[in-house]
VEXDO-761482 format. One record per atom (N, C-alpha, C): residue number from 1; x, y negated, z; atom name. Coordinates in steps of 0.05 Angstrom, whole numbers. Layout:
BEGIN
- nr | x | y | z | atom
- NUM | X | Y | Z | CA
...
***
This chain:
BEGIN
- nr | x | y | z | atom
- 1 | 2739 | -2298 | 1517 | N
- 1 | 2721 | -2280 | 1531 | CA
- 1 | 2693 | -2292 | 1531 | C
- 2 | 2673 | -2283 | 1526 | N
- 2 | 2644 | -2288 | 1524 | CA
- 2 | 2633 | -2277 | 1543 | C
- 3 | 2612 | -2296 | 1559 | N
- 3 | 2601 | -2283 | 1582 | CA
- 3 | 2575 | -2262 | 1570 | C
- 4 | 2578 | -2247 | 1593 | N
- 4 | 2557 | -2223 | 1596 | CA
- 4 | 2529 | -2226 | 1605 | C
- 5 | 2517 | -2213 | 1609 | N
- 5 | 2484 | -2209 | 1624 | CA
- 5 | 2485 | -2181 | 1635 | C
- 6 | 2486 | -2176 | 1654 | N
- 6 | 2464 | -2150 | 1669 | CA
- 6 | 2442 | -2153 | 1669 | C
- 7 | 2430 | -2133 | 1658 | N
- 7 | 2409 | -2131 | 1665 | CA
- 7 | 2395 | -2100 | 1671 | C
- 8 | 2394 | -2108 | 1704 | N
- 8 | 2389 | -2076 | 1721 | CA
- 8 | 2355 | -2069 | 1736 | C
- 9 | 2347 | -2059 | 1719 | N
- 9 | 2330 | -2047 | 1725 | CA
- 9 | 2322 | -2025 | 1750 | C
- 10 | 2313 | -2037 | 1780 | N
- 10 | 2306 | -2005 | 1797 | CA
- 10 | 2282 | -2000 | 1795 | C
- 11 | 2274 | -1964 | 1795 | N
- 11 | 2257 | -1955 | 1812 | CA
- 11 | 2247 | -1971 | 1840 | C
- 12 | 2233 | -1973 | 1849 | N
- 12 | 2227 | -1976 | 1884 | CA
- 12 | 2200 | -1971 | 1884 | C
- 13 | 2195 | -1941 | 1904 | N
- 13 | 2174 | -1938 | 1911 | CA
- 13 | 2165 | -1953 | 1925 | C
- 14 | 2126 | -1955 | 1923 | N
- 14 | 2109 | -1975 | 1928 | CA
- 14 | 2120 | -1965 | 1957 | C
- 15 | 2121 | -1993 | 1980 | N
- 15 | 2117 | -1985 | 2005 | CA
- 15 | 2147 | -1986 | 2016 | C
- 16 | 2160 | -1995 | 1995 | N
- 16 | 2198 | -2001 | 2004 | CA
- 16 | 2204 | -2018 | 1990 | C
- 17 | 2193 | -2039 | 1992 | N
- 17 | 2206 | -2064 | 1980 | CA
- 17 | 2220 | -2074 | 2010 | C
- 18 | 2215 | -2076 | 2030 | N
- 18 | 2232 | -2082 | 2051 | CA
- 18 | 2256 | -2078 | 2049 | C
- 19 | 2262 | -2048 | 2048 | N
- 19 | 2286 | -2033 | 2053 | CA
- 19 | 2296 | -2032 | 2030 | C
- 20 | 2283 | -2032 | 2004 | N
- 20 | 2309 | -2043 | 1972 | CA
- 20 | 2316 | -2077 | 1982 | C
- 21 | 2299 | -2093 | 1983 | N
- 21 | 2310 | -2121 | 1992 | CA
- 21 | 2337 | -2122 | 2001 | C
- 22 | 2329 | -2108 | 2027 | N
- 22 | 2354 | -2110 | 2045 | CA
- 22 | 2375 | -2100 | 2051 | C
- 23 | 2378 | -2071 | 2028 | N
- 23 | 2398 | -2060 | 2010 | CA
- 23 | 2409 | -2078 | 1987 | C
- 24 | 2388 | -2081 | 1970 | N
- 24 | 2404 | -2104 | 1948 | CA
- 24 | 2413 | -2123 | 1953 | C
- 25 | 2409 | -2148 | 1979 | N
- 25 | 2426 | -2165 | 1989 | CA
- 25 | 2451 | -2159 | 2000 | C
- 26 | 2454 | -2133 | 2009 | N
- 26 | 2482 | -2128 | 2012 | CA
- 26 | 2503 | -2120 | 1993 | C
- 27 | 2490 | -2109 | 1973 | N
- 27 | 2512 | -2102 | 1948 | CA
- 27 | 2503 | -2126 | 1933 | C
- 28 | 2490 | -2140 | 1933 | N
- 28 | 2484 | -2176 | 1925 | CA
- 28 | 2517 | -2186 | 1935 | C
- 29 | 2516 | -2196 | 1962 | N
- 29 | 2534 | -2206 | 1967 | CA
- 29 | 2557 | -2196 | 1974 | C
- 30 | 2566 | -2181 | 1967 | N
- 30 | 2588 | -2165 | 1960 | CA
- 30 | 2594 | -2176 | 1929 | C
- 31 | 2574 | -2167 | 1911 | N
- 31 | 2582 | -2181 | 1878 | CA
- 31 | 2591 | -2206 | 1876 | C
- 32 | 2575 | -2225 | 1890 | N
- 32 | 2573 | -2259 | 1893 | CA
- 32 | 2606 | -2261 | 1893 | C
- 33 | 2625 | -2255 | 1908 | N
- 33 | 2645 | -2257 | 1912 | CA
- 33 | 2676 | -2245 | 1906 | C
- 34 | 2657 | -2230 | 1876 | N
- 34 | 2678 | -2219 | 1852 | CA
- 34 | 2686 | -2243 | 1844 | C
- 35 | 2707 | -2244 | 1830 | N
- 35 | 2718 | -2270 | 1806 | CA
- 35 | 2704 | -2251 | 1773 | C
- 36 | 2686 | -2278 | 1770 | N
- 36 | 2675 | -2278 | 1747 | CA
- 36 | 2645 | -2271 | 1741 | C
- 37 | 2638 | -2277 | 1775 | N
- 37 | 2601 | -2276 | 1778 | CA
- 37 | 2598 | -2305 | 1777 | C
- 38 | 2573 | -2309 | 1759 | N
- 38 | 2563 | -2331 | 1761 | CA
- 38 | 2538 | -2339 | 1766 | C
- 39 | 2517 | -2317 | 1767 | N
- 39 | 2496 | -2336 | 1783 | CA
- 39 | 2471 | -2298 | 1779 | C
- 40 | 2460 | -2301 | 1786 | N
- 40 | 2436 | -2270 | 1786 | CA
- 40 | 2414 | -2292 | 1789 | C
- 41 | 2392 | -2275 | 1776 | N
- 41 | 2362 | -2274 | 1780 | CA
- 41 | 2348 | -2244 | 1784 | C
- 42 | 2331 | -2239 | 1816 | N
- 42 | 2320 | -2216 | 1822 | CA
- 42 | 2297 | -2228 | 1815 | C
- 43 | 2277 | -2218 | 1805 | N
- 43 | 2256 | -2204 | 1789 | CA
- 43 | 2237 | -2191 | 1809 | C
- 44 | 2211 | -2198 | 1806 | N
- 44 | 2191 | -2175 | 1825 | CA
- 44 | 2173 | -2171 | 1797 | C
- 45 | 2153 | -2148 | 1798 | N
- 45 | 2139 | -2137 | 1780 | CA
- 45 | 2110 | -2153 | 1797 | C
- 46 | 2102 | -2162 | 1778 | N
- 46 | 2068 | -2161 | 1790 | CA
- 46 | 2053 | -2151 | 1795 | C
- 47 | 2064 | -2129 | 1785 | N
- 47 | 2036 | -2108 | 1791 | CA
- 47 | 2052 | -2086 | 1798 | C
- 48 | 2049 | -2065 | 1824 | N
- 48 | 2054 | -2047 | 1838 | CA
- 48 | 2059 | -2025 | 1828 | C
- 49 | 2047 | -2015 | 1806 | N
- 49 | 2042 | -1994 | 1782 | CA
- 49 | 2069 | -1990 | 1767 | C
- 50 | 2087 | -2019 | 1761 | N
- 50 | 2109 | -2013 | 1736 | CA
- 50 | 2120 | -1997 | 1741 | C
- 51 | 2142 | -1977 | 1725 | N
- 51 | 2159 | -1966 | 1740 | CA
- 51 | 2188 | -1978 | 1743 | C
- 52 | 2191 | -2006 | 1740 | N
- 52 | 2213 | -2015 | 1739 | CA
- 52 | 2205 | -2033 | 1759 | C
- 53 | 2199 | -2042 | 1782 | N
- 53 | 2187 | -2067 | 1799 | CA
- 53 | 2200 | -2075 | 1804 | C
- 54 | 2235 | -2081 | 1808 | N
- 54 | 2252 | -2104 | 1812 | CA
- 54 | 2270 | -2105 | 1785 | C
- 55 | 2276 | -2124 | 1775 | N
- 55 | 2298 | -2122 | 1760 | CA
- 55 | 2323 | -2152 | 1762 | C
- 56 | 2343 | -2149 | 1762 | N
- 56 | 2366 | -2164 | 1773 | CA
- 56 | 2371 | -2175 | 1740 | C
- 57 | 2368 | -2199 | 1740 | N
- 57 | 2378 | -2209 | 1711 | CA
- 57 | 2414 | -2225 | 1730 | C
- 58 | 2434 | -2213 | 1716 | N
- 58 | 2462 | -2225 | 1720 | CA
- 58 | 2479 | -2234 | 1704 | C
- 59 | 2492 | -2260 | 1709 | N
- 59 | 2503 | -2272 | 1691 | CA
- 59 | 2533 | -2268 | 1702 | C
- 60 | 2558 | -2258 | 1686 | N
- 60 | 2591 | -2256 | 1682 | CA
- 60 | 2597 | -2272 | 1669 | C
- 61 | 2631 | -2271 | 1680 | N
- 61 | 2638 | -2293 | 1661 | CA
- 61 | 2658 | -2268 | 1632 | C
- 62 | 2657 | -2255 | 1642 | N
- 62 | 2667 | -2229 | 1615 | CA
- 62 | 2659 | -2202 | 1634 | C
- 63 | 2664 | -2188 | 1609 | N
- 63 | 2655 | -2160 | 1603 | CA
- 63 | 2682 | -2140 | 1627 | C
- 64 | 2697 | -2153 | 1632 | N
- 64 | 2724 | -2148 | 1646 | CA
- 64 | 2722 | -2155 | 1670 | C
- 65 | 2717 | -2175 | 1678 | N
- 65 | 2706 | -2186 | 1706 | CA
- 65 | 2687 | -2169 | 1716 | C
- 66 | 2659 | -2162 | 1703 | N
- 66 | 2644 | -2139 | 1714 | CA
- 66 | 2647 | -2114 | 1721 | C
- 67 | 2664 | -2107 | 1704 | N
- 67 | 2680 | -2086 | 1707 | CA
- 67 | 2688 | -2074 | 1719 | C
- 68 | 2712 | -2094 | 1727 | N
- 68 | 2731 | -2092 | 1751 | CA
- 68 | 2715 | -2104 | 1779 | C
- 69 | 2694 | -2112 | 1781 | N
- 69 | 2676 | -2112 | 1808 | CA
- 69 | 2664 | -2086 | 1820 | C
- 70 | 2667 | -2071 | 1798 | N
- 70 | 2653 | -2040 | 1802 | CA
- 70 | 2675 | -2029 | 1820 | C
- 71 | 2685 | -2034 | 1843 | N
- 71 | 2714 | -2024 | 1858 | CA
- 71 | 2705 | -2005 | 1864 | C
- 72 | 2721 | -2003 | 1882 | N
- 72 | 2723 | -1973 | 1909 | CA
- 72 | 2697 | -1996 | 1934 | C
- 73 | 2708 | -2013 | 1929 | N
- 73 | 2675 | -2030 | 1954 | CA
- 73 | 2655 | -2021 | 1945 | C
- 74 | 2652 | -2031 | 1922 | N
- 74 | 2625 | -2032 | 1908 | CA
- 74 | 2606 | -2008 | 1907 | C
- 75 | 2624 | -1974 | 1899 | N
- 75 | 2616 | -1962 | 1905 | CA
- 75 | 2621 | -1938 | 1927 | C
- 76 | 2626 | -1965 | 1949 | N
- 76 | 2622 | -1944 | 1973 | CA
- 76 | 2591 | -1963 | 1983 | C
- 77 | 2589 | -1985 | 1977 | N
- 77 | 2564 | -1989 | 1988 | CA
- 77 | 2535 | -1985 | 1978 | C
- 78 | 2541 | -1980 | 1950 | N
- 78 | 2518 | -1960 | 1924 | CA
- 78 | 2513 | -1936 | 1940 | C
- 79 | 2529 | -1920 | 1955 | N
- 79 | 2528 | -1892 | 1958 | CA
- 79 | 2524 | -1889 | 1982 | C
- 80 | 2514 | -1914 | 1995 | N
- 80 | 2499 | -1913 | 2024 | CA
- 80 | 2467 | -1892 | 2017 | C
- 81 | 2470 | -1878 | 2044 | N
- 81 | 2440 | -1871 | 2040 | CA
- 81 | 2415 | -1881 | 2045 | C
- 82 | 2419 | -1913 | 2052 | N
- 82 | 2392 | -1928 | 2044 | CA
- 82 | 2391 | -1930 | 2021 | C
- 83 | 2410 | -1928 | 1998 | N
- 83 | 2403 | -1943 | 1975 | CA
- 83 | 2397 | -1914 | 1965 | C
- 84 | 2390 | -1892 | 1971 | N
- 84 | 2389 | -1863 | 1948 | CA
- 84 | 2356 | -1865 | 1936 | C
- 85 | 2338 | -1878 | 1950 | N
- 85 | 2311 | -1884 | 1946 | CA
- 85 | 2309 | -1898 | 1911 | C
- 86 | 2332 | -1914 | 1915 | N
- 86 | 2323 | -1945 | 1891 | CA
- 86 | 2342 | -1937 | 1870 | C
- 87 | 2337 | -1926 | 1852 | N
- 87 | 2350 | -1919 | 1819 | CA
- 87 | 2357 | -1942 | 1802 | C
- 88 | 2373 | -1948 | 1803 | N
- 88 | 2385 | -1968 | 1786 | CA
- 88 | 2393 | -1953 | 1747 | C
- 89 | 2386 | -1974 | 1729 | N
- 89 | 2382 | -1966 | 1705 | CA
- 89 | 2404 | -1995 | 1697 | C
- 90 | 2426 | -2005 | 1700 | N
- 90 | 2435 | -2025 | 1695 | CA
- 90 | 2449 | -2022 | 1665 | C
- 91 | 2443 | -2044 | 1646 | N
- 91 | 2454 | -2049 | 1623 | CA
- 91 | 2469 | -2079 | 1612 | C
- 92 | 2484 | -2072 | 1595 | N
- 92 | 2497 | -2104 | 1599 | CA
- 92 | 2502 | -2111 | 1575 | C
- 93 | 2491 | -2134 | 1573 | N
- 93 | 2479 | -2159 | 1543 | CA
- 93 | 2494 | -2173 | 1532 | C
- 94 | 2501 | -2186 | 1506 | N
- 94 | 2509 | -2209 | 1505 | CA
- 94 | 2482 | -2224 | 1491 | C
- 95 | 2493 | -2249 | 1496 | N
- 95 | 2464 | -2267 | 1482 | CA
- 95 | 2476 | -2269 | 1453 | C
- 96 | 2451 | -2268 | 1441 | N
- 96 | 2447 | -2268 | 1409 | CA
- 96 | 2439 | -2294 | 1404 | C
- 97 | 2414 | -2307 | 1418 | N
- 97 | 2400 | -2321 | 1406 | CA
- 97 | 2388 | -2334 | 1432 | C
- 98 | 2383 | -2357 | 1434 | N
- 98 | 2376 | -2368 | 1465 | CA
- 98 | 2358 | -2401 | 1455 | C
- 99 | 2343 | -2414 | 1463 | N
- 99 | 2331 | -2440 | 1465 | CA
- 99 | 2320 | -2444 | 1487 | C
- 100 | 2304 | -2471 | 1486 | N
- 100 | 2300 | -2485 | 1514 | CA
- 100 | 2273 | -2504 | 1500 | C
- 101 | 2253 | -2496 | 1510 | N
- 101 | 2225 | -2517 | 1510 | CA
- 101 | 2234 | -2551 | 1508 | C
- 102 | 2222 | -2559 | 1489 | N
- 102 | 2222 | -2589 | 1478 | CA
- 102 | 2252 | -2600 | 1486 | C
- 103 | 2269 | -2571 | 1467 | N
- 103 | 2300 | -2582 | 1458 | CA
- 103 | 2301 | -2599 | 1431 | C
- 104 | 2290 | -2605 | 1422 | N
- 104 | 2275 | -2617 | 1393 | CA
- 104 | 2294 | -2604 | 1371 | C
- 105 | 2310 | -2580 | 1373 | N
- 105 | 2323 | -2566 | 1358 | CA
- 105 | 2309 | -2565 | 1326 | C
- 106 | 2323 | -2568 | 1306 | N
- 106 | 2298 | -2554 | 1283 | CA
- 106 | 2325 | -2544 | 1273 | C
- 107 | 2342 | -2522 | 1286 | N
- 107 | 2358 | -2501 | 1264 | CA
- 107 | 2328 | -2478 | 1269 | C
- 108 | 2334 | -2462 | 1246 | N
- 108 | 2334 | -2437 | 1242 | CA
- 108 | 2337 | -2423 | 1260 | C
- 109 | 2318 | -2395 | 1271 | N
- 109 | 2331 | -2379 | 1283 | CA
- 109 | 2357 | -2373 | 1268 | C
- 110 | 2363 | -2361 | 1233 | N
- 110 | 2393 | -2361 | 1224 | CA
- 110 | 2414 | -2362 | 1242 | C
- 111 | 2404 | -2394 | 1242 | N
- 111 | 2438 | -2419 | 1244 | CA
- 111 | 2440 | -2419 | 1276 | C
- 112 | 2415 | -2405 | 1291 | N
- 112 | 2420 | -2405 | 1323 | CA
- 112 | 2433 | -2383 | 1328 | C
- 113 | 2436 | -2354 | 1314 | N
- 113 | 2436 | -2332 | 1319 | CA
- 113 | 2467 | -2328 | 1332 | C
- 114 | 2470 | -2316 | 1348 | N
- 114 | 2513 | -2315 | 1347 | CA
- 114 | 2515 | -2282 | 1343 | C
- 115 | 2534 | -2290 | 1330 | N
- 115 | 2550 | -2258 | 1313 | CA
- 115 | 2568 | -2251 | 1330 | C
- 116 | 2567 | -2232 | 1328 | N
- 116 | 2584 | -2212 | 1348 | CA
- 116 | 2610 | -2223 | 1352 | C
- 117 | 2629 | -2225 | 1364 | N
- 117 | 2653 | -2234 | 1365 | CA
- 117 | 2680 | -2201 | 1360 | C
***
């Protein structure tokens, strides 16, 4: 099994970043304690204008583990009506191709690339 990436994009109108916060920490920690979460990065937009101003970068440990986190919990707490404001656009990755600043690597993108499994 090869780990995954979310990567979820919300809406949040200027003037509710409070109230997405403190909605996404709760279906946050609700996910935290699926089998097969391994770590999130939330995202703020710099500038007030984007139309995507938070985005949740998430790391699984498979495509099956995420999956099956999507329960009957999961979306009873999505379908709260604080969260009807914040539009979630979530899509899910695998890595292709990945490096790290003064890894002194000299492959090829090529020979870095990973092929589908």
């Amino acid at each position: 099994m090869a780990a995954i990436t979310l990567i979820n994009s919300f809406e949040v109108p200027v003037g509710r970043d409070d109230q997405f916060l403190q909605f996404w920490k709760q279906v946050n920690a609700y996910m935290q304690k699926k089998p097969g979460y391994l770590s999130h990065k939330l995202h703020r937009s710099t500038t007030p204008d984007t139309a995507f101003r938070y985005v949740n970068v998430a790391r699984w440990s498979s495509l099956a583990q995420y999956q099956a986190a999507h329960d009957a919990g999961f979306r009873e707490l999505i379908n709260k009506p604080e969260g009807s404001a914040f539009r979630p656009h979530p899509f899910v990755y695998e890595v292709v191709h990945e490096a790290q600043a003064g890894s002194g690597s000299t492959a090829t993108a090529a020979e870095t690339v990973r092929k589908p499994e």
